[in-house]
C-alpha positions in Angstrom: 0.0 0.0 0.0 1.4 3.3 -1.1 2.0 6.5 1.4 -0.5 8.1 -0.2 -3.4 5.4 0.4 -2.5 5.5 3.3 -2.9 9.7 4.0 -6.3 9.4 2.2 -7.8 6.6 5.2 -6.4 8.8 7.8 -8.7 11.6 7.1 -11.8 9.4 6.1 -11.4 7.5 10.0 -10.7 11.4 11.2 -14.4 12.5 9.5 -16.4 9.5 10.7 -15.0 10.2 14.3 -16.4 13.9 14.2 -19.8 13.5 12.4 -21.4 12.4 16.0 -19.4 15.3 17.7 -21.3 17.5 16.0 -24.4 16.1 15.9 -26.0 18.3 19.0 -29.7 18.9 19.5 -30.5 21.9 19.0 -32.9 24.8 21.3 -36.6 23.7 20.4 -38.4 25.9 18.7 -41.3 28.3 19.7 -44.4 26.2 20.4 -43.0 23.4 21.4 -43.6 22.2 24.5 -42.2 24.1 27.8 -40.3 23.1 30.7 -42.7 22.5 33.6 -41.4 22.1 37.0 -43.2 21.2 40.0 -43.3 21.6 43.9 -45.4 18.6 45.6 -47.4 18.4 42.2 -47.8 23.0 42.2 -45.9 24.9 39.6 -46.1 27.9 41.8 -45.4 28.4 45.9 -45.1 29.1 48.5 -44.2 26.0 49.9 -43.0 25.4 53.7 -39.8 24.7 55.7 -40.5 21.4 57.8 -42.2 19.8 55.2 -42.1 16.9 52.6 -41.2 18.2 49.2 -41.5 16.5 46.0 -39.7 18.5 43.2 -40.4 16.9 39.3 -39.4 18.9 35.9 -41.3 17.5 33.1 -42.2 18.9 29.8 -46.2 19.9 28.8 -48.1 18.1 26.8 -47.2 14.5 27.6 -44.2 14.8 25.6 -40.9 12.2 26.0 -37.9 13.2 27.5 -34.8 12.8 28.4 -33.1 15.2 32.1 -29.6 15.8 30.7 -29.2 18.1 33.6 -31.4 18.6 36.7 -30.0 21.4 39.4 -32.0 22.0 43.0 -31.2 24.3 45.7 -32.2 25.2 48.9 -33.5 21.4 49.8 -32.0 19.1 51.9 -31.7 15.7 49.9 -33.5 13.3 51.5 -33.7 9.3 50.1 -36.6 9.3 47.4 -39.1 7.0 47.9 -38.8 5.5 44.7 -35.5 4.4 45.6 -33.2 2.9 43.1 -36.0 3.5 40.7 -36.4 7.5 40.7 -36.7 9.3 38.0 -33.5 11.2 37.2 -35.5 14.8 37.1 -37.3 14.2 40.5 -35.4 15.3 43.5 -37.2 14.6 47.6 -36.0 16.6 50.7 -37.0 19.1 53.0 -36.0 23.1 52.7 -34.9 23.7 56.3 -34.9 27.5 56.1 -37.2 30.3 54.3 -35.9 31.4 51.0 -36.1 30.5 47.8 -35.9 26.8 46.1 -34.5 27.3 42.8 -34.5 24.7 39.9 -32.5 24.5 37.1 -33.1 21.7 34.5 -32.1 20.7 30.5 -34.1 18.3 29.0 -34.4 16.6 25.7 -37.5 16.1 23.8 -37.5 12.8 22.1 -40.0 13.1 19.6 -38.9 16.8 18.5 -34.7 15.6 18.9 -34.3 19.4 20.6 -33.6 20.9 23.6 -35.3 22.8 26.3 -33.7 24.6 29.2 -35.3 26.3 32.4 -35.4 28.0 35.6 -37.9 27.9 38.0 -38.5 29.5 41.5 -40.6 28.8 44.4 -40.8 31.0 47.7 -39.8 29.0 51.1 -42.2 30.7 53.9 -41.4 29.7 57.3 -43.8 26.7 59.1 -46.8 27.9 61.1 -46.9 26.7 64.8 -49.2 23.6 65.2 -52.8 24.8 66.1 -53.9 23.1 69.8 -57.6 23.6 69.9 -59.4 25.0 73.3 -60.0 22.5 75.8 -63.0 20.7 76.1 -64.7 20.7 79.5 -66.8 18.2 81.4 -70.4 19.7 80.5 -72.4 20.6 83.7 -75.2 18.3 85.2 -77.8 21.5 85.7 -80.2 19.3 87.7 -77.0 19.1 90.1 -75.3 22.5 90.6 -71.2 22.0 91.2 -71.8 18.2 89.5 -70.8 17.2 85.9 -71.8 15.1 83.4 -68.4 13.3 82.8 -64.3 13.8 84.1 -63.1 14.3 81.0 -61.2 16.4 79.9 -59.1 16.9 75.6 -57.8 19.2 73.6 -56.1 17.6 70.0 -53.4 19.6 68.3 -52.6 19.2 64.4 -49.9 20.7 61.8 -52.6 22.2 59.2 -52.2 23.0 55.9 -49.1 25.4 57.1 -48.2 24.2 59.9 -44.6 22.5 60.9 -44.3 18.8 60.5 -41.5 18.1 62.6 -41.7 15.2 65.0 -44.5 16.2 68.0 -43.6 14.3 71.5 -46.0 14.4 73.8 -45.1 14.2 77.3 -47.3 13.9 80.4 -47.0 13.6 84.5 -49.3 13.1 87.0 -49.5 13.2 90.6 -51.8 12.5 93.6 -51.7 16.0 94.8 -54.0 18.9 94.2 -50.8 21.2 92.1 -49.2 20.9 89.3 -46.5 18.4 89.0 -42.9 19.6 88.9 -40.4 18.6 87.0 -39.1 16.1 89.3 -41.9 13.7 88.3 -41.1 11.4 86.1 -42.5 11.9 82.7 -44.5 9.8 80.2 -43.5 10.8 77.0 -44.4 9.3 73.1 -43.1 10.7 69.7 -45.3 10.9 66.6 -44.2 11.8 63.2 -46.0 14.6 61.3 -44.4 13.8 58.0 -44.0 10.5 55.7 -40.2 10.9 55.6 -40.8 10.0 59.4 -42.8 7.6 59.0 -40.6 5.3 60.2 -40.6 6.9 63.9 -44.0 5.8 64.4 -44.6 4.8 67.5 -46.0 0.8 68.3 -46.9 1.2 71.7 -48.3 -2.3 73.9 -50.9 -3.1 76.3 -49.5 -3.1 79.8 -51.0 -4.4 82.5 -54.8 -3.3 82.6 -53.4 -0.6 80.2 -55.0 0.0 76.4 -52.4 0.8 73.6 -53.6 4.6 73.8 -53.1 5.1 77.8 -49.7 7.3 78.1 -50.4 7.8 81.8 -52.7 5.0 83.5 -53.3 4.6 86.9 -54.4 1.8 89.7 -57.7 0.9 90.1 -59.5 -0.2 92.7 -62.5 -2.5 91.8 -62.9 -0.4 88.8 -62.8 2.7 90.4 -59.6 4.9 89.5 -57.1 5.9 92.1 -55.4 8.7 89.9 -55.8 10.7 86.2 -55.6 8.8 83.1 -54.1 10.1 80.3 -55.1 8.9 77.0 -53.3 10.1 73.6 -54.7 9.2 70.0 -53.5 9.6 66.6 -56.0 10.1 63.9 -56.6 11.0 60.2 -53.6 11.2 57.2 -52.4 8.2 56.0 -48.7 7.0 56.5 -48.5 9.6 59.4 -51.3 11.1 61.8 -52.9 14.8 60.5 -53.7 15.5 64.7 -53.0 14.5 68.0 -55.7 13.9 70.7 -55.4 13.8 74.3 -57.5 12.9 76.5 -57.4 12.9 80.6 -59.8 11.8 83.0 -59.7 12.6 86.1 -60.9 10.1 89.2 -63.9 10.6 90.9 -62.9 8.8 94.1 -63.4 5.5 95.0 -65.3 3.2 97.6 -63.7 2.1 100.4 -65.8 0.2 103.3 -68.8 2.4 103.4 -67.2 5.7 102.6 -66.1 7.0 98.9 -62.4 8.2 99.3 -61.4 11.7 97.6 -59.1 11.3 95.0 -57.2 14.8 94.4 -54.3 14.8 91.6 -52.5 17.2 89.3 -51.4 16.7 85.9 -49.3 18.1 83.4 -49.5 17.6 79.6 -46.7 19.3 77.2 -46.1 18.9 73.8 -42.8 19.6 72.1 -41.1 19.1 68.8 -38.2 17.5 68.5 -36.7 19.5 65.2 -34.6 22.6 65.8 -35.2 22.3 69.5 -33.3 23.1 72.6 -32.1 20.9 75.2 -34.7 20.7 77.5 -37.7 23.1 76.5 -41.4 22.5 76.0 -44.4 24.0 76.1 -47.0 23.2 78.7 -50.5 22.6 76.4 -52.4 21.8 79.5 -52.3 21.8 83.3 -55.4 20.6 85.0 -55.4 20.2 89.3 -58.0 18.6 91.2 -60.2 20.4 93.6 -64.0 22.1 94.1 -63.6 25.2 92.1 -62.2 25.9 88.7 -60.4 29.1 86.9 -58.6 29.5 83.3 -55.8 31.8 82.1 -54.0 31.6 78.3 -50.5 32.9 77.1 -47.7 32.5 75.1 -44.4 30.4 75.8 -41.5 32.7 76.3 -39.4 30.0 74.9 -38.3 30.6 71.5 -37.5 26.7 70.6 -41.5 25.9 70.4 -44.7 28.6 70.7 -47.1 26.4 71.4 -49.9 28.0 73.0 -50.2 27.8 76.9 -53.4 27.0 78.4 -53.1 26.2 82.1 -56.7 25.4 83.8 -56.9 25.0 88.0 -59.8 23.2 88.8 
């Protein structure tokens, strides 16, 4: 083979190696369709720090594609629940601060072969505080002045539509003593999660005892008759995790001894707390109930920055 055979396959082998090189989609053209990205299935916000986020970029219309580059920030990455098996422009997490969560994504459109390219904003706002409803009193037997129809008392708190979705613990005491307990009592505490990241945090609690699966606090009982408060707590509504928190306590109403009924006085303490963000050690009281023959009610706000939960503190 002669030098110059040789020169002419050099630069055939040289062209076939550039002709995919330059074979680049190009920008599609005007009506074609669009980038759309989305925020836990809304194009626009705001959306809210604490909470599950689901961020997709897709193109209208249905249209095939292919994410050749898909950008997020201001979300914490968390593990998609897709796993393995996510779709490369779909990014899970939560935005931990208010802001801005910014996407940037390039995408291909298979059926056109051309491009599209995007940005896309959506306003971070910060978490509401969880709402705790006003506490429901025993209704008065009228027939009976200073009697009532029942013990109980409940109040449920819930996230709402704004609301934080961190963890909630709730944590009780209870004493046989006519005050509020201090913090020397020993607590009852369980966690719930507010979110499906969580979801694995829920709680599987066991009977104990003569104790129900619901009873945080549950006391000794004497033919029936209970010698101290019972504190129930229920989760309700939503569907991997709970959309509210009840809690009820019941108070005693004595019990017989012999021929005589004996008084049962007691003082309990219900907090709630969540356990994101939070400071060693603080809480906010939700409720504060005491036994005794007359009854008085007083609301505020927690001076502790970590949680504002409402403060409801009742003296009966």
């Amino acid at each position: 083979m002669t030098p110059a055979r040789w020169s002419g396959l050099v630069v055939v082998l040289a062209l076939a190696v550039c002709v995919p090189a330059s074979a680049q989609a190009a920008e599609c053209p005007p009506g074609s369709p669009t980038l759309v990205v989305l925020a836990n299935g809304k194009t626009s916000g705001p959306v809210y720090t604490t909470h599950d986020l689901l961020v997709r970029a897709r193109l209208s219309g249905g249209a095939y594609y292919t994410v050749n580059s898909f950008d997020v920030s201001g979300l914490r990455r968390l593990p998609h629940p897709d796993g393995d098996e996510a779709p490369a422009g779909e990014a899970f997490g939560i935005a931990d601060a208010p802001g801005t969560l910014t996407v940037t994504a390039t995408l291909t459109n298979d059926d056109a072969d051309c491009t599209v390219s995007g940005t896309a904003s959506f306003e971070v706002k910060q978490a509401t505080s969880p709402i705790v409803s006003r506490l429901r009193r025993p209704p008065r037997f009228k027939q009976r002045p200073g009697q009532t129809w029942d013990s109980k008392f409940w109040f449920k708190v819930a996230p709402g539509a704004t609301g934080a979705r961190s963890p909630i613990t709730v944590e009780a005491r209870a004493i046989r003593k006519a005050r509020i307990p201090g913090r020397g009592v020993k607590a009852a505490r369980i966690m719930f999660p507010m979110r499906p990241s969580d979801a694995g945090l829920m709680p599987d609690p066991q009977p104990h005892g003569d104790c129900s699966t619901i009873e945080l606090i549950c006391p000794r009982r004497v033919h029936t008759w209970a010698t101290g408060a019972e504190v129930d707590v229920i989760a309700s509504g939503g569907r991997e995790v709970p959309a509210r928190i009840r809690v009820i306590v019941e108070l005693p109403r004595g019990y017989p001894k012999g021929l005589r009924l004996i008084k049962t006085p007691v003082g309990v303490d219900v907090r709630f707390s969540r356990t994101e963000r939070q400071s060693p050690g603080c809480g906010s009281p939700a409720a504060a109930i005491q036994g005794g023959s007359s009854h008085s009610a007083a609301t505020g706000s927690s001076r502790r920055p970590c949680n504002p939960l409402k403060n409801l503190y009742i003296g009966l």
